[in-house]
N, C-alpha and C positions, 0 to 999 in steps of 0.2 A: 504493500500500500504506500501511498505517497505519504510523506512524513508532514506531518502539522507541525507548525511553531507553536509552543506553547504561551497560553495567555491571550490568544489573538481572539476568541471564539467565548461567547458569554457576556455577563455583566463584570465593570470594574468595581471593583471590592477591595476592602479594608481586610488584612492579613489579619485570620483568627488569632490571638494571642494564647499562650499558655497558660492552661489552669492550674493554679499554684495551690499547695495547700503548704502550710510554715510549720516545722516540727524543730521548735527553737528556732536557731539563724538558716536551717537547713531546707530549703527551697524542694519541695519533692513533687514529679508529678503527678497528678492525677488521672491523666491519660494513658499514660504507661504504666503508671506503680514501680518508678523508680526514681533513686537520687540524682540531682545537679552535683552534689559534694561528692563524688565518690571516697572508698574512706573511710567512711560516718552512718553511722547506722538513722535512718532517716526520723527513725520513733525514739529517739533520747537527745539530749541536748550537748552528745561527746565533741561536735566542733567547738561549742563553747568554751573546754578545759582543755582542749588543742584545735589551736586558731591555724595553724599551719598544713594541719593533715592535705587538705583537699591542695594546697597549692603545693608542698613535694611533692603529692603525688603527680600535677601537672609537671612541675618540673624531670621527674624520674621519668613518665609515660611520655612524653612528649620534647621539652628541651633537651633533655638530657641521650632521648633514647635517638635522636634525630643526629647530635652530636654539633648541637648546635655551636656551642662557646668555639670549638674546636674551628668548623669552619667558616665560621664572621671574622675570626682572628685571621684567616689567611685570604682575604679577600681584599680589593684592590678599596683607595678611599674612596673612590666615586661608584663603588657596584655596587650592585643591586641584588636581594634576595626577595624570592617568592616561596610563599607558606601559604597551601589552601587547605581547611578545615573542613570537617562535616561534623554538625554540628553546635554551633557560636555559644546556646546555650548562655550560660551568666556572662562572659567574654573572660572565663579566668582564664584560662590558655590565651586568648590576647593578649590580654595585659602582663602577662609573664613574658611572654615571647616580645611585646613588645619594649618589655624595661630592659632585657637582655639586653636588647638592638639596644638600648640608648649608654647600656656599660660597655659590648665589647664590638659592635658592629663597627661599621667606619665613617667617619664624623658625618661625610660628604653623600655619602650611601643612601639607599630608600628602601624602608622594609616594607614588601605589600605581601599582604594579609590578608584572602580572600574567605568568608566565614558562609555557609548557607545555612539558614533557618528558617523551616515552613514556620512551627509556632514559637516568635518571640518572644522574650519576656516583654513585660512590659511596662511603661516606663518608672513605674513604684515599684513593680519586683525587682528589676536591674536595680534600682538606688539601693533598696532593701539589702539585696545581695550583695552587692560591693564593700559597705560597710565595714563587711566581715574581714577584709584586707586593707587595714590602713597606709600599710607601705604603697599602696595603687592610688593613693587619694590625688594627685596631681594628675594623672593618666585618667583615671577613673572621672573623675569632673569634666574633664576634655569629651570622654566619652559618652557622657551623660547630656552634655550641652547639646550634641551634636547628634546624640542618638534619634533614628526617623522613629515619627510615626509607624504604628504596624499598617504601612501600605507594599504591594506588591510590586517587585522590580528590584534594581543592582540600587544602590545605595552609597556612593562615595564618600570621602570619612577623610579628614585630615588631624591627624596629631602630630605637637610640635614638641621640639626637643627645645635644647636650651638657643638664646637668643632667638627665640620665636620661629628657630628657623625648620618646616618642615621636615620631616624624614621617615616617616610610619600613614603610608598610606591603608587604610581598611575600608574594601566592599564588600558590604552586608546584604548577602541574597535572601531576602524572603522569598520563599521558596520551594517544592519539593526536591529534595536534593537529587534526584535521577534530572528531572526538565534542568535546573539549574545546570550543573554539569554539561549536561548539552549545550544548552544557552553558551556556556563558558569557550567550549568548542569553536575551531571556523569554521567546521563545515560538519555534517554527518558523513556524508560521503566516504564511505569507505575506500576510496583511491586519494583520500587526501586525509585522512586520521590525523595523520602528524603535524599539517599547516595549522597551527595556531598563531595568535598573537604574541601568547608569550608561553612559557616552559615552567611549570611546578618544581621547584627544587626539595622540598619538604610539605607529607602531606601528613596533618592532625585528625583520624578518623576518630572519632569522638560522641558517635550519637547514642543514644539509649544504648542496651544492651539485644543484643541480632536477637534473642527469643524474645523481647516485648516490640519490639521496632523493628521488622523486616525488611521497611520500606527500604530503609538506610542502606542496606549490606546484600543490593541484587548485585548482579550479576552483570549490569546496563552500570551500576556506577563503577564495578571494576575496569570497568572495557573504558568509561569514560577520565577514570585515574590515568590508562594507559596512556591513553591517547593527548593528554595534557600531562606528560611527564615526558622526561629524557634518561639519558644513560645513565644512572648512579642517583636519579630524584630517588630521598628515601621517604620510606613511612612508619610509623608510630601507630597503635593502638593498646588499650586496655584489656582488650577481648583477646581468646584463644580458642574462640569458635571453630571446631570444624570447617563448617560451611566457608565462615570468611579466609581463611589460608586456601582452602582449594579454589576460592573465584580469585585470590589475589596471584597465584601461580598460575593460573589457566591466564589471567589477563600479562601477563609476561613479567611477574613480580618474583623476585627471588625473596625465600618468607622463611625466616628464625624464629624458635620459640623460645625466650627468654626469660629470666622470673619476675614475674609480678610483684607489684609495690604492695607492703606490707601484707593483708592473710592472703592476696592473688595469688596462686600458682604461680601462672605464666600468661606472658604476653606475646604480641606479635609484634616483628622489628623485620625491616627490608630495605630493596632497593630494587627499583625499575631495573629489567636486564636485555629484554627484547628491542629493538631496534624500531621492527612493525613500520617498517620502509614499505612504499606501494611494489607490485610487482614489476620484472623485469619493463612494461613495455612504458615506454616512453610517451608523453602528451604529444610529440608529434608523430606517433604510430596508431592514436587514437580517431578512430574515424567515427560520426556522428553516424547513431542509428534514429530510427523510425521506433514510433509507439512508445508505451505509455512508462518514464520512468519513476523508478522507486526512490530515485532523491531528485529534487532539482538542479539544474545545473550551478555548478559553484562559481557562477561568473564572478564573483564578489572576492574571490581571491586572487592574489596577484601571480600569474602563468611564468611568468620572467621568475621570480624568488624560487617556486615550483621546480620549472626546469633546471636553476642554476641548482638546486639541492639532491636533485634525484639525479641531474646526469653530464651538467656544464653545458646541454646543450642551448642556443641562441637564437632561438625560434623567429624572434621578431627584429629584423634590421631595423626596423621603422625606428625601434627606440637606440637599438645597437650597445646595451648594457653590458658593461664587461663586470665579472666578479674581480672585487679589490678587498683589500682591508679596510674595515672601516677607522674614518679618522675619528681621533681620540676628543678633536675638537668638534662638536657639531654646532653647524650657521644655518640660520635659515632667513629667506627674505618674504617680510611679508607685506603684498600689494593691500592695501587700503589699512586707513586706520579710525576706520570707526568702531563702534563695538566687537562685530566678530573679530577685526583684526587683532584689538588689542587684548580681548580676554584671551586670545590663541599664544597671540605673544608672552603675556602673562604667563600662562599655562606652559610654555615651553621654556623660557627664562628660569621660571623657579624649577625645572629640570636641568638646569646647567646650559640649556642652550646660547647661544650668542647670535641675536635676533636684530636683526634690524627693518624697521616698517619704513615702508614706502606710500607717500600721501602726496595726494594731487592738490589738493588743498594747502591754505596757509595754516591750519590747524587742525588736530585732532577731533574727531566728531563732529563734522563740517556738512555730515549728509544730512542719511535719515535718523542720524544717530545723535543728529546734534539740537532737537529741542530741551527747551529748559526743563521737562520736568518729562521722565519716561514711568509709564507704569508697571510693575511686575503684577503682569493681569492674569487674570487664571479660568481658560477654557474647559470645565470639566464636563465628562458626558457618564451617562449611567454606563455606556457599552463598551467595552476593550479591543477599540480599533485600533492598530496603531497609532495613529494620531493622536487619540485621548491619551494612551500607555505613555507617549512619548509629553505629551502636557502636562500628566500628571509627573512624570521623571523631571522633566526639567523647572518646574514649581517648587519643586520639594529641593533641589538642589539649588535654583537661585536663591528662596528663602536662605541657605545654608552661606553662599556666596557674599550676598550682603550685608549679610547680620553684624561681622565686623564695621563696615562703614557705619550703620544706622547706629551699632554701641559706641563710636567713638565720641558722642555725649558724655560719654562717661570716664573717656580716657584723661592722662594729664594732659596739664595746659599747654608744654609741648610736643603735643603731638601736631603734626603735619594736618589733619583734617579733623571739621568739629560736624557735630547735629546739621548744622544749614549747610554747609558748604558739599554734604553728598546724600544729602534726601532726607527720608524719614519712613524708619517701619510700623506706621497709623493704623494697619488691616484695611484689607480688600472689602467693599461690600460691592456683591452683585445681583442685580434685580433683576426681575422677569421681564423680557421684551415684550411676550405677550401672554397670553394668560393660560394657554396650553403649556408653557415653562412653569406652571406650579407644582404639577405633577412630577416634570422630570427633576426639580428641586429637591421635591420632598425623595423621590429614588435615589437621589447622588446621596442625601443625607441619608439615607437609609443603608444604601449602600458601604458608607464609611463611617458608619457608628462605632464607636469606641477610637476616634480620630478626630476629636474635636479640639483638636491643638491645634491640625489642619484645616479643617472644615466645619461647622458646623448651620443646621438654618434656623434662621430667628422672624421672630415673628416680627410686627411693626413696631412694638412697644422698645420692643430689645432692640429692633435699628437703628429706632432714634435715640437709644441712649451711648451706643456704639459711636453713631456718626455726629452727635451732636447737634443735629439738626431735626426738625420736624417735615419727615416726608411722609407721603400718601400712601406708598406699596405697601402689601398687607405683609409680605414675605422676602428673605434676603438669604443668600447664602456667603455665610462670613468666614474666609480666609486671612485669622488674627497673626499671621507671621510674614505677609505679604505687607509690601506699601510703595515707594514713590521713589526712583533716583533720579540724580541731575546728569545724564549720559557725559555730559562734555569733563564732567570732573570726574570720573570716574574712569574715564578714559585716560586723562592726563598722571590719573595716579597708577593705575595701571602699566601704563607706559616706561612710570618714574623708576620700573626695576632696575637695578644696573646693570644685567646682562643685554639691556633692551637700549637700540639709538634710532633719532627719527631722521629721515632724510623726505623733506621734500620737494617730491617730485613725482611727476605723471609717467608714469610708465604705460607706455605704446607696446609695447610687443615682448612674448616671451617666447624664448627661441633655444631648443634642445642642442648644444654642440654634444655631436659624437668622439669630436677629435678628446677633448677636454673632459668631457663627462660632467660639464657646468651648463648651466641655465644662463642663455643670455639676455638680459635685462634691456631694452631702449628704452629710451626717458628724455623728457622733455624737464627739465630742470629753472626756475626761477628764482627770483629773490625775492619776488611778489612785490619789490617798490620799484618796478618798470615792468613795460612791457616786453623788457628783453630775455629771450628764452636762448638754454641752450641746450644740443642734443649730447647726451652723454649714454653710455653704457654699462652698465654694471653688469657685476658675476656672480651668481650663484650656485651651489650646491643641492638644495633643498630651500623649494616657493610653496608657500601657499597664497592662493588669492581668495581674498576675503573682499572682493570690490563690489558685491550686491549686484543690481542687474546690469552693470559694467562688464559681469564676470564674460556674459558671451560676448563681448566686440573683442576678446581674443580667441584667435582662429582654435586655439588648441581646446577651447572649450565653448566653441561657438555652435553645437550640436545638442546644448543642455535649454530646455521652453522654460526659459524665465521671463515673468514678467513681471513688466514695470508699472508701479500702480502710485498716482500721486495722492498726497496725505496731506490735507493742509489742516492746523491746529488753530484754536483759536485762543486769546488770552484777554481775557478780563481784569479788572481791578475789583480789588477788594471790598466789600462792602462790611457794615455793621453786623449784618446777620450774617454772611457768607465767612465770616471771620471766625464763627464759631465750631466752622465744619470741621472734621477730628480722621476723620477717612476719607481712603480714596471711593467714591461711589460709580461704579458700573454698568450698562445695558446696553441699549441703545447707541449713548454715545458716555463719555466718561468727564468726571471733573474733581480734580485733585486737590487736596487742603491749602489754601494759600503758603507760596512761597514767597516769604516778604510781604510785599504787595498786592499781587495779582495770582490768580488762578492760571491753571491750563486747563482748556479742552478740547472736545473732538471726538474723533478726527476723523476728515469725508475718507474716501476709499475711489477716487475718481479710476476711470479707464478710459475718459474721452480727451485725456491731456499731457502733457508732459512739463507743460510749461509748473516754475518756479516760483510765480510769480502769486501775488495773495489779489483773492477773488469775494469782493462779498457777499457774493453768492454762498458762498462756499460758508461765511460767517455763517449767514442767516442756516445753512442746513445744520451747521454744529450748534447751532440753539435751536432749532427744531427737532435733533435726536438729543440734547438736553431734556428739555419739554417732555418728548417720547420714555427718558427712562425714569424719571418719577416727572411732573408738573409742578411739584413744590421746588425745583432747583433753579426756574430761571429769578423767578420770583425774589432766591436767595440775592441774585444779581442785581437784585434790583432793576431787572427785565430792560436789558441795553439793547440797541442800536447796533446792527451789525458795523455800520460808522464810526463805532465809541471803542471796538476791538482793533487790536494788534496779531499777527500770529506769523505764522512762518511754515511755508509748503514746501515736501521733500518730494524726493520719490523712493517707495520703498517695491523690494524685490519678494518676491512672489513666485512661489511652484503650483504647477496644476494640481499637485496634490494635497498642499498648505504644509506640506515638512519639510525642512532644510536642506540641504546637500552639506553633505558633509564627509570626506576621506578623500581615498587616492583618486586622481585625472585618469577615466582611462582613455585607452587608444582607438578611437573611435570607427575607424577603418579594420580594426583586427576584430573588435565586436563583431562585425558585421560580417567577418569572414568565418568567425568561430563557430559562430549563434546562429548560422544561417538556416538552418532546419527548423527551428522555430518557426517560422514563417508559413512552414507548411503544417508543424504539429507542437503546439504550444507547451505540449509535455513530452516532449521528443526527449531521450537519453544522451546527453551532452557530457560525456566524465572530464569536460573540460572546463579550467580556470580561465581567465578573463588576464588582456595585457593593458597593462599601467603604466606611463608616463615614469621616469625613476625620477624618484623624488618631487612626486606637483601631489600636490592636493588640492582642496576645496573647502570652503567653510561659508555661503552664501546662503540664500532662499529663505530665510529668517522673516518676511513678511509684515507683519503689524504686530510682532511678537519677541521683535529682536534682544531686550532686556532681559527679558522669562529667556528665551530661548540661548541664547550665543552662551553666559558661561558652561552650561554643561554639552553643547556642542562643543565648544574651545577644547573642551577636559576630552572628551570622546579622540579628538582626534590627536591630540597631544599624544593620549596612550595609544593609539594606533601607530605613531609618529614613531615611539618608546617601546612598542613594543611589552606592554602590561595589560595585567589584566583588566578589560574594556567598561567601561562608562554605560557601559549599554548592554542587554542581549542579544544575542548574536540575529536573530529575526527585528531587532528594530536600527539595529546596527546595519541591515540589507535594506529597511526601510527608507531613510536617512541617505544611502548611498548613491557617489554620482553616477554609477552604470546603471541603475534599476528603470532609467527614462530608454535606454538603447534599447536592452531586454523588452520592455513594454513595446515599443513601436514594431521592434520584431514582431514576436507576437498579433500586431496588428496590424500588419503589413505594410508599414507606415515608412519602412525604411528597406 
């Protein structure tokens, strides 16, 4: 049968949490009938008169039996180690593993930490639980601040070592651990197992025990351990199950049995040993058949990486990649600098990269990214289309994003940025456009109950005590972690990284040298106090273009249906009543708590213009979908005069499908060559990857959603960039991608 991506099919729902029942400090479940502490007998209160037990035994089961200290200590200062768990559980194995990293790992290093958990604790069990280990209380607060909601999807996670400076990345899968795992994969494909993003070097199998929890310990997560491991990845567990040592040998694991921490027998300790390389025949020996296949094709993987790993061979002159060493130094140039560019920039900088943006403009946030006030607005739907998967992902990660700026109210006096100068986290309210949106309200809210940190719906009493103002809608759905940034500073600080330099300049063309194996850059270069320009060229290694629907007037990606859609805002002055508004309020059209002075709102959605220029037409229709989301708002305004506004019109970039593009450039000519069966059978057998541009990516199609949307695209592509475990699952990570518009028109015979 043809394989489903999981999550895509149903309604979106709030991750059940776990039923806890507390025997002393000892967390036990109720669905299983077993202990979080192992160790500790769950019916007496013996963690209490040893506080240690549960976490030697983490250390003995897991750091110790992995051999951790040993090999942190020989690894380079800038590398990188990966540790994925089954299991997360209280996060004490985290937090061991990750105080390790912070005694013996390497200053410059990044420990990720991949944890799956269908049921969470939640967010009072976690505090509860932690307690128990005081030594974790600086870790543990990091992790408690940070800790998501129980919503479903990858969940990215920053903790910081000393001088603030990152180095323990941890994605938290809510999740069944078999789909996660997959997800975690690049492909099912069994002629491409081994292509992943990145390589397990240590794995912590850690769930219940195999006779109360089966789920854990098939037979689908051994093959999926395999497959996401290399030569010498070790693993750790508590268990001496039978069952699980003969699926861990069958899956290519080489399996000791060792003795158990305190009354344990024995446990299980290894190392990946099989290879599980595709068969002898080579991607250019693979001919496309006819009829109905059992995986999709894996365009979404890069052909060029494939062939150079399996056999050196150079399938594609178009790009003419030769295999080299990679340099130790990694440059990247990144075209545009408005929001996507610069949160990518960001995102790669604080990976060590040495980044420089390239802007046509005289400043940063100059486009659509440069009104004074952006909303992190929040599209949610009762159903689990990708779209929503992907709005509700990137919601939950900007809240996380921001949160720093909007608390710097609270930081010292010097610090670099205060409350005004990068927004405010006020809460979202969003109201019904029309009055069939009560029902799917009241569904979203139903649907995410026991998530009302995230979401919750309030009736008219509760809006107007939220928003501070007296509106008419009977009903509201209120997002109290969301609120308002100023793009332009937010940009500028972003920027302000030191791995990161701005050059402005318009770049004309981007052009693959084969000779060189660099990217070449044309530009038109200014000082912007004349009209005198000059051409200059620059080199790179590794582009990303982040220039919104710029992106196709270059050739190399002028095959991607972006469209340009102008956005004109509109901005009012403050009134007596309007001064009181405390949130952002949503529908229709949107109006933000005054900054300073004056309000923002908006914004039209034109397709009959392109022009820049403010229309008051265009005023009068942003107080007309004012009016449209509650009639008590213009009022607040003291009902102006399209005359009396100020605002400022962009144009914002737009996909036919309203999701981003985001990853590698492919080679548009070779799609076409590869995928050509499609055309005739839409689930034609392809065992063939897809060819990529070396070193281009994408990060555009951000639409009227660019704030919510670009930092967890930035993070998505960063770790594709890096080579870590992804920001996303692997089915929205295909969603997102820039070849899935080729694929599609195949298919439709459109190309």
């Amino acid at each position: 049968m043809r394989q489903k991506h999981s999550g895509q099919q149903g309604k979106l729902t709030a991750v059940k949490t776990a039923n806890i029942s507390w025997h002393g400090e000892v967390p036990h479940s109720t669905e299983f009938s077993d202990i979080y502490f192992s160790g500790s007998s769950p019916f007496t209160d013996d963690l209490a008169d040893h506080p240690d037990s549960a976490l030697n035994e983490t250390r003995y089961v897991f750091l110790n039996a992995n051999q951790l200290s040993t090999r942190w200590d020989l690894l380079d200062e800038k590398a990188s180690f990966t540790i994925v768990e089954t299991g997360f559980g209280t996060g004490l194995n985290f937090l061991a593993a990750a105080q390790l990293w912070l005694e013996r790992g390497p200053d410059c290093g990044t420990l990720h930490f991949t944890s799956v958990e269908k049921s969470p604790l939640s967010r009072q069990d976690l505090s509860r639980a932690l307690k128990v280990w005081p030594q974790f209380s600086t870790l543990g607060k990091q992790l408690l601040a940070t800790y998501p909601p129980p919503t479903p999807g990858f969940h990215k996670i920053y903790l910081m070592g000393e001088n603030n400076r990152r180095r323990i990345t941890l994605t938290l899968i809510f999740e069944d651990v078999e789909r996660a795992l997959q997800q975690l994969r690049g492909s099912d494909h069994p002629r491409f197992n081994n292509h992943n993003l990145f390589t397990a070097n240590a794995w912590f199998l850690d769930g219940f025990a195999p006779a109360k929890n089966p789920d854990m310990w098939t037979q689908e997560v051994f093959q999926s351990m395999a497959c996401l491991s290399g030569e010498g990845t070790t693993f750790s567990t508590f268990t001496a199950a039978g069952m699980v040592r003969r699926g861990l040998q069958s899956a290519g694991f080489a399996v000791g049995k060792v003795p158990g921490f305190g009354n344990k027998r024995n446990m299980l300790i290894g190392e990946f040993r099989a290879t599980n390389l595709p068969d002898s025949a080579t991607p250019t020996e693979i001919v496309a058949q006819k009829g109905n296949a059992e995986f999709p094709p894996p365009w979404h993987i890069d052909a060029l990486q494939t062939v150079e790993a399996i056999s050196g061979d150079h399938r594609h002159p178009t790009t003419d990649r030769q295999t080299e060493q990679p340099s130790p130094l990694k440059e990247v140039a990144i075209i545009g600098g408005g929001i996507a560019g610069c949160t990518t920039a960001h995102a790669l900088a604080q990976r060590g990269w040495q980044v420089t943006i390239y802007e046509s403009a005289g400043a940063l946030a100059d486009g659509a990214s440069g009104n004074p006030q952006g909303i992190i607005y929040p599209r949610l739907s009762p159903w689990a289309s990708p779209l929503s998967r992907f709005n509700l992902s990137a919601l939950l990660y900007a809240a996380r994003f921001y949160e720093p700026y909007w608390s710097a109210r609270d930081s010292s006096p010097g610090d670099s940025f205060d409350r005004h100068s990068v927004g405010q986290r006020c809460g979202v309210l969003v109201l019904p456009e029309q009055s069939t949106n009560h029902k799917t309200f009241a569904n979203i809210a139903d649907n995410f109950r026991g998530c009302e940190e995230f979401v919750s719906l309030l009736d008219n009493k509760q809006l107007r005590a939220v928003s501070g103002v007296a509106l008419n809608a009977e009903l509201a759905l209120y997002f109290p972690t969301l609120g308002w940034i100023k793009p332009r500073q937010i940009c500028e600080h972003l920027a302000g990284h030191p791995n990161i330099q701005v050059e402005y300049a318009e770049i004309k063309a981007v052009n693959w040298n084969s000779q060189s194996n660099r990217w070449s850059l044309k530009a038109q270069t200014s000082d912007h106090s004349s009209v005198a320009c000059n051409t200059t060229t620059y080199s790179a290694k590794t582009v990303v273009l982040a220039t919104s629907h710029r992106t196709s007037n270059f050739e190399i990606a002028s095959h991607l249906p972006l469209k340009t859609i102008r956005g004109q805002i509109s901005i009012a002055p403050t009134s007596q009543k309007s001064a009181a508004l405390r949130s952002v309020i949503c529908g229709a059209g949107y109006i933000a708590p005054g900054d300073e002075s004056t309000h923002t709102l908006g914004a039209t959605y034109n397709l009959d213009t392109n022009t820049e220029q403010l229309r008051d037409s265009d005023h009068q229709l942003n107080l007309n979908t004012l009016a449209d989301t509650d009639p008590a708002l213009p009022t607040l305004l003291n009902n102006p005069e399209p005359a009396q506004l100020s605002g400022r019109a962009s144009l914002r970039c737009a996909t036919p499908d309203y999701l981003p593009i985001v990853g590698p450039a492919p080679v548009f000519d070779d799609f076409l060559d590869d995928f050509a069966a499609l055309r005739d059978d839409a689930r034609a057998n392809i065992p063939q990857s897809g060819s990529y541009w070396p070193g281009l990516y994408i990060h555009c199609g951000l639409g009227s959603r660019g704030f919510t949307y670009a930092p967890l695209a930035a993070e998505l592509l960063a770790g594709i960039m890096n080579n870590e475990p992804p920001a996303l699952p692997r089915d929205l990570q295909i969603a997102l991608h820039p070849g899935r518009f080729i694929i599609r028109d195949l298919k439709r015979k459109q190309v």
